[in-house]
HTML snippet that shows the backbone in 3Dmol.js (N, CA, C, O; Angstrom):
<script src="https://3Dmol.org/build/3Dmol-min.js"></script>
<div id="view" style="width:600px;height:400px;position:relative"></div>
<script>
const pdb = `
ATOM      1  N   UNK A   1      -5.724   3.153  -7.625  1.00  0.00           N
ATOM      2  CA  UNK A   1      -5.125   4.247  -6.893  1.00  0.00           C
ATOM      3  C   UNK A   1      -5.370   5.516  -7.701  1.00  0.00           C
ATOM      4  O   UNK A   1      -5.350   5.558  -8.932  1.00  0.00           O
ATOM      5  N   UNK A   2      -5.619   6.623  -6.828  1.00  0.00           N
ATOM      6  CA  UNK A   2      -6.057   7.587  -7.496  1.00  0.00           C
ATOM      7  C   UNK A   2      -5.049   8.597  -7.799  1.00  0.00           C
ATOM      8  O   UNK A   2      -4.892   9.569  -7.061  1.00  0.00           O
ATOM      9  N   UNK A   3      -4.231   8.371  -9.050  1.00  0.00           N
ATOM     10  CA  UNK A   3      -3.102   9.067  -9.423  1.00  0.00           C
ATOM     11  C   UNK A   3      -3.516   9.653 -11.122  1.00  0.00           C
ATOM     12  O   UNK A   3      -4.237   9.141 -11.979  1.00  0.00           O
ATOM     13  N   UNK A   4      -2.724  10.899 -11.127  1.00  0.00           N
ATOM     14  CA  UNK A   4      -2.793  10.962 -12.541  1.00  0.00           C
ATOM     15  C   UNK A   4      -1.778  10.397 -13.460  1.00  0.00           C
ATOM     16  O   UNK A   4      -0.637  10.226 -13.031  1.00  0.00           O
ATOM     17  N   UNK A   5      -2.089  10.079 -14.728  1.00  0.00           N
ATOM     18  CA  UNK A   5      -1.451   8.955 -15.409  1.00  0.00           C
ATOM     19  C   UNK A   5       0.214   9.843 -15.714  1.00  0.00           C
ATOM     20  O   UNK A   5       1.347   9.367 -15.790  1.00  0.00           O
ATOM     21  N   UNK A   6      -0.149  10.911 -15.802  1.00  0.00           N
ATOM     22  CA  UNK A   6       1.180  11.889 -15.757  1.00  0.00           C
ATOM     23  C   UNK A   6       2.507  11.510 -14.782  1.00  0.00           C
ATOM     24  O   UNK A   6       3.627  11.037 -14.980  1.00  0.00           O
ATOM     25  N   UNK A   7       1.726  11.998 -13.596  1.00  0.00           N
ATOM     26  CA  UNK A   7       2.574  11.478 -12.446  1.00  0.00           C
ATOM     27  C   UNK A   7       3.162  10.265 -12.553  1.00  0.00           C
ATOM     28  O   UNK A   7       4.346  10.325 -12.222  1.00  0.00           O
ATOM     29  N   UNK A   8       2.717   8.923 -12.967  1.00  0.00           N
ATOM     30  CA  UNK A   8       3.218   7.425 -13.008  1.00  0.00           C
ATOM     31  C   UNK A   8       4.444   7.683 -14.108  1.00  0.00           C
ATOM     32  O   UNK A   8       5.612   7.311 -13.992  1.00  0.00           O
ATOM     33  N   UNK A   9       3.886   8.375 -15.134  1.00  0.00           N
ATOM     34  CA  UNK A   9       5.105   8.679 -16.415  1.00  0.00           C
ATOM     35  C   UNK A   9       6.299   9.361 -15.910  1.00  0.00           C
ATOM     36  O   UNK A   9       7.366   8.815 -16.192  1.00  0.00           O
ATOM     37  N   UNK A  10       6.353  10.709 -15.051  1.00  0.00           N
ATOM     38  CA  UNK A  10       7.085  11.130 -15.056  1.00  0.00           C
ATOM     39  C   UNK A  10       7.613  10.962 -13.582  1.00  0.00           C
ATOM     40  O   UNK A  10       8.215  11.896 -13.054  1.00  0.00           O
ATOM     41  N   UNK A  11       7.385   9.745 -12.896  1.00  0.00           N
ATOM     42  CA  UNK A  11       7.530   9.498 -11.547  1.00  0.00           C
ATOM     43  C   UNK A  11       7.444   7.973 -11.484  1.00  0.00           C
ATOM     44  O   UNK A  11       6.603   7.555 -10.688  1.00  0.00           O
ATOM     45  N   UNK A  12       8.072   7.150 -12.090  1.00  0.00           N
ATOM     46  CA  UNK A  12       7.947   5.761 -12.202  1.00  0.00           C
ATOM     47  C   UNK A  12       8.373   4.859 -11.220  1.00  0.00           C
ATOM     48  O   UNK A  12       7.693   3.860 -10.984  1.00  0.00           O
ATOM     49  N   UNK A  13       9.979   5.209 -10.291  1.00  0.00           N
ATOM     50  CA  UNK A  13      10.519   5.058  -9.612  1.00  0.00           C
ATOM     51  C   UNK A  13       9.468   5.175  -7.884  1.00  0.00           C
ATOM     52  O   UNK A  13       9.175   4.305  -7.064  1.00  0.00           O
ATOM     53  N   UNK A  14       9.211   6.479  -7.935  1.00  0.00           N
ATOM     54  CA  UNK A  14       8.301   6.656  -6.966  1.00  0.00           C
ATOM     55  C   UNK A  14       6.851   6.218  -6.979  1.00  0.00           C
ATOM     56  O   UNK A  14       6.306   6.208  -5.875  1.00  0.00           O
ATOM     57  N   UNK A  15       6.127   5.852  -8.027  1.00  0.00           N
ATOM     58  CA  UNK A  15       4.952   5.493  -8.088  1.00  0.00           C
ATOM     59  C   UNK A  15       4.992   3.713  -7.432  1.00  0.00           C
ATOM     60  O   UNK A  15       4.505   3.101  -6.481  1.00  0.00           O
ATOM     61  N   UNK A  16       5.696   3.480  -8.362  1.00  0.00           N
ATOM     62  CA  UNK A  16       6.649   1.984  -8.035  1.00  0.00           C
ATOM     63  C   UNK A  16       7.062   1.553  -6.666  1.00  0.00           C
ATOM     64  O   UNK A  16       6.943   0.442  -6.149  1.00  0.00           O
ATOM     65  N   UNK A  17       7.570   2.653  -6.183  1.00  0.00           N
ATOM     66  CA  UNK A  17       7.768   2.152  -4.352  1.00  0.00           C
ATOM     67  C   UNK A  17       6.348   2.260  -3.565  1.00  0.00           C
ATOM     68  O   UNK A  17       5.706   1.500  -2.839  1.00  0.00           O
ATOM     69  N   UNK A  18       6.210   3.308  -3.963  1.00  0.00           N
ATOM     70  CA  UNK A  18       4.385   3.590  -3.648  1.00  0.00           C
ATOM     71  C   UNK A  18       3.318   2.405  -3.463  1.00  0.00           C
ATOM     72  O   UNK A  18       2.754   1.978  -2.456  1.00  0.00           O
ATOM     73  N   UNK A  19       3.260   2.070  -4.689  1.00  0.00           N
ATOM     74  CA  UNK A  19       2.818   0.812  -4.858  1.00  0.00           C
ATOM     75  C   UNK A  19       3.386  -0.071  -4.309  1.00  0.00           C
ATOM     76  O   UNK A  19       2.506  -0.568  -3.606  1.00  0.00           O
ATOM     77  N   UNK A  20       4.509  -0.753  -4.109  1.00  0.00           N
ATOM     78  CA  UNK A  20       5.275  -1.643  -3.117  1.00  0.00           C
ATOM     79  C   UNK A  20       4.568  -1.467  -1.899  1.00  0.00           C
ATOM     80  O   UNK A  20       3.645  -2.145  -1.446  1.00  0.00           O
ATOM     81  N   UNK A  21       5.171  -0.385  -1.394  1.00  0.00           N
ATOM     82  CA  UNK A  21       4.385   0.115   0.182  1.00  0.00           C
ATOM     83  C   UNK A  21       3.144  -0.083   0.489  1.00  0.00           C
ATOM     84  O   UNK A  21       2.949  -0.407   1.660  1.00  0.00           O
ATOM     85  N   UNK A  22       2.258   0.008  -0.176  1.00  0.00           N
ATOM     86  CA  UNK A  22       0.530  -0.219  -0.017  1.00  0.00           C
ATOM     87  C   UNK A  22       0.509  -1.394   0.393  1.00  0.00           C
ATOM     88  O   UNK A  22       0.168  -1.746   1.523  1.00  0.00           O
ATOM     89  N   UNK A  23       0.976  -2.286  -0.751  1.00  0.00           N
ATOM     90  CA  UNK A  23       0.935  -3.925  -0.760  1.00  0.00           C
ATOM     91  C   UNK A  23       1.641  -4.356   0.329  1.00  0.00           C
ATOM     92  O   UNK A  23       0.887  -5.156   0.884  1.00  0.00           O
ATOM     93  N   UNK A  24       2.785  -4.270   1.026  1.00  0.00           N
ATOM     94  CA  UNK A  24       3.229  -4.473   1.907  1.00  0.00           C
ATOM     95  C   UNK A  24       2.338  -4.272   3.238  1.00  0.00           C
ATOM     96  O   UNK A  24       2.014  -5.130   4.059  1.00  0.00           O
ATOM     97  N   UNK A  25       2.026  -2.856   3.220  1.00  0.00           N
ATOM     98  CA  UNK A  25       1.078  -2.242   4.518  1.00  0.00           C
ATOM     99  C   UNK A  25      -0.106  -3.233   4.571  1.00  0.00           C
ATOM    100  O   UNK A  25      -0.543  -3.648   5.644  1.00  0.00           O
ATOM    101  N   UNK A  26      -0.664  -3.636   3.237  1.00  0.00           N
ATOM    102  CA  UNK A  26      -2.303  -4.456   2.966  1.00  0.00           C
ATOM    103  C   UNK A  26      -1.468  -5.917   3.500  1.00  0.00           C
ATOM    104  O   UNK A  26      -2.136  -6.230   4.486  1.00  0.00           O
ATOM    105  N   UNK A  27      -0.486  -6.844   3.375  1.00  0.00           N
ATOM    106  CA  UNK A  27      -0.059  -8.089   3.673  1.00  0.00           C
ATOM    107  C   UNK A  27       0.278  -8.031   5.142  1.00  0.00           C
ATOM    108  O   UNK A  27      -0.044  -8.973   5.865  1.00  0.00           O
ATOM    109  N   UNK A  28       0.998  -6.832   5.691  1.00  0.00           N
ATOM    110  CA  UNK A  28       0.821  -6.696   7.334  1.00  0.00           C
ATOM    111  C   UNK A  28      -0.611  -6.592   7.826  1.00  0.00           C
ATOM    112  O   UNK A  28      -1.171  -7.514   8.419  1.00  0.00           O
ATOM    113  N   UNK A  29      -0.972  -5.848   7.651  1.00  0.00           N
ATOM    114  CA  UNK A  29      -2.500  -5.821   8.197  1.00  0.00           C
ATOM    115  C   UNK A  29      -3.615  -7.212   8.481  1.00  0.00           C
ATOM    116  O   UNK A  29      -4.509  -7.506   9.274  1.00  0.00           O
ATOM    117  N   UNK A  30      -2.836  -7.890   7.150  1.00  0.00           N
ATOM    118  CA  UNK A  30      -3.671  -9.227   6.812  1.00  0.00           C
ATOM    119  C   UNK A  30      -3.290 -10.170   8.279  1.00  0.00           C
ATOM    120  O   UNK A  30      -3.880 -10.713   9.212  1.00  0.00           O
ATOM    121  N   UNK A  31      -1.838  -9.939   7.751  1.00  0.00           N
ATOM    122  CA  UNK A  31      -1.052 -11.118   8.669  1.00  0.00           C
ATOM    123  C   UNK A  31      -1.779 -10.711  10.286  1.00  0.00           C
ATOM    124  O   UNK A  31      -2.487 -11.528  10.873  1.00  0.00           O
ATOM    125  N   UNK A  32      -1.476  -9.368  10.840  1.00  0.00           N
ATOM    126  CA  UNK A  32      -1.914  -9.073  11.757  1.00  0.00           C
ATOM    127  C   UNK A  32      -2.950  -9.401  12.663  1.00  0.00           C
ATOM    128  O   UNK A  32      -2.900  -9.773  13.836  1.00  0.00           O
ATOM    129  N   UNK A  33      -4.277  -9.111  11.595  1.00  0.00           N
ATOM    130  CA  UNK A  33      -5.393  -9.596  12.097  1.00  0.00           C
ATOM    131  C   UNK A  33      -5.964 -10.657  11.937  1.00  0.00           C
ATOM    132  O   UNK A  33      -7.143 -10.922  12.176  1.00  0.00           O
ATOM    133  N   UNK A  34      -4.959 -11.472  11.425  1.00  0.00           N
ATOM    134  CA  UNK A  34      -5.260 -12.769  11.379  1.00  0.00           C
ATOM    135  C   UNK A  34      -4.760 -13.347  12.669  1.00  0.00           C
ATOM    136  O   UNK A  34      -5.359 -14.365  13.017  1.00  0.00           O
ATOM    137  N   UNK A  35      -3.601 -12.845  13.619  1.00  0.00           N
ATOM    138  CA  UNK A  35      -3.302 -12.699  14.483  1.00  0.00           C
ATOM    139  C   UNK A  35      -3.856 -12.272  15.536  1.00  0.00           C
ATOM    140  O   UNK A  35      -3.354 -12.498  16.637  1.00  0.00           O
ATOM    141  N   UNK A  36      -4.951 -11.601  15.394  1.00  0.00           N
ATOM    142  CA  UNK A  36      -5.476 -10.833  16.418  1.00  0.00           C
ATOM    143  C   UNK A  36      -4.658  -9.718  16.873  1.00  0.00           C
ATOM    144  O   UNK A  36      -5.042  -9.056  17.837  1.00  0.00           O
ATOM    145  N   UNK A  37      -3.528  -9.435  16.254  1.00  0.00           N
ATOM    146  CA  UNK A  37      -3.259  -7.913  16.879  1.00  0.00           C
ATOM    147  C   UNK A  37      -3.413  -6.502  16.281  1.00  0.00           C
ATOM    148  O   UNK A  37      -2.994  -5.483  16.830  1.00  0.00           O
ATOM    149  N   UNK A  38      -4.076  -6.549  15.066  1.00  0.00           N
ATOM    150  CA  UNK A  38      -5.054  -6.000  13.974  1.00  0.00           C
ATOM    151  C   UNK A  38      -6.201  -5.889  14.381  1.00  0.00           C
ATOM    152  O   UNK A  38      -6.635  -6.946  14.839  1.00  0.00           O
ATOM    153  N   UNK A  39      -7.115  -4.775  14.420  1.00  0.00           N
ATOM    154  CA  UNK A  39      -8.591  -4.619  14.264  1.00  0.00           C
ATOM    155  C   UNK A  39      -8.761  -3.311  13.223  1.00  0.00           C
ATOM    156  O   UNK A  39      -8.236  -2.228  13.485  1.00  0.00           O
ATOM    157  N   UNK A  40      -9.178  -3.431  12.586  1.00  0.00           N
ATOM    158  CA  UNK A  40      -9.399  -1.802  11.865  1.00  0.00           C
ATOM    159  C   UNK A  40     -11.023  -1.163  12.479  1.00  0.00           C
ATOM    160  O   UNK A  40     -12.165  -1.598  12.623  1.00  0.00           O
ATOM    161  N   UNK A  41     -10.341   0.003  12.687  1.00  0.00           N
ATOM    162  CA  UNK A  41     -11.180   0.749  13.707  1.00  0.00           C
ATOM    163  C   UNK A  41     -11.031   0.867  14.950  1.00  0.00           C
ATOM    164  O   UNK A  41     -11.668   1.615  15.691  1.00  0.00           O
ATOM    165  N   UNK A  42      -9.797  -0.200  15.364  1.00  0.00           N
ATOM    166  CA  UNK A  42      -9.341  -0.072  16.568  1.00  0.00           C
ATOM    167  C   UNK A  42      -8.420   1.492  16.847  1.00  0.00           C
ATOM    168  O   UNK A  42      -7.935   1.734  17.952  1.00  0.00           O
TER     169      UNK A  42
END
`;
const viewer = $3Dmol.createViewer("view");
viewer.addModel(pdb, "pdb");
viewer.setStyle({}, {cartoon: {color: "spectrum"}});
viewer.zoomTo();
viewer.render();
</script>
């Protein structure tokens, strides 16, 4: 992720949910289109 190392230091809390959120969004997506109700580019 393209952050500066600053930001993670003085934003740990928020970098941290940040990161949560991605991973979450990337495990829906998975689940999704494994489902077929996912297409990217759709």
């Amino acid at each position: 992720m393209g952050v500066m190392a600053s930001f993670i230091t003085e934003n740990q809390k928020t970098y941290y949910s940040l990161v949560k959120a991605m991973v979450e969004a990337c495990q829906f997506a998975t689940l999704a289109d494994s489902a077929g109700e996912y297409s990217a580019g759709s």
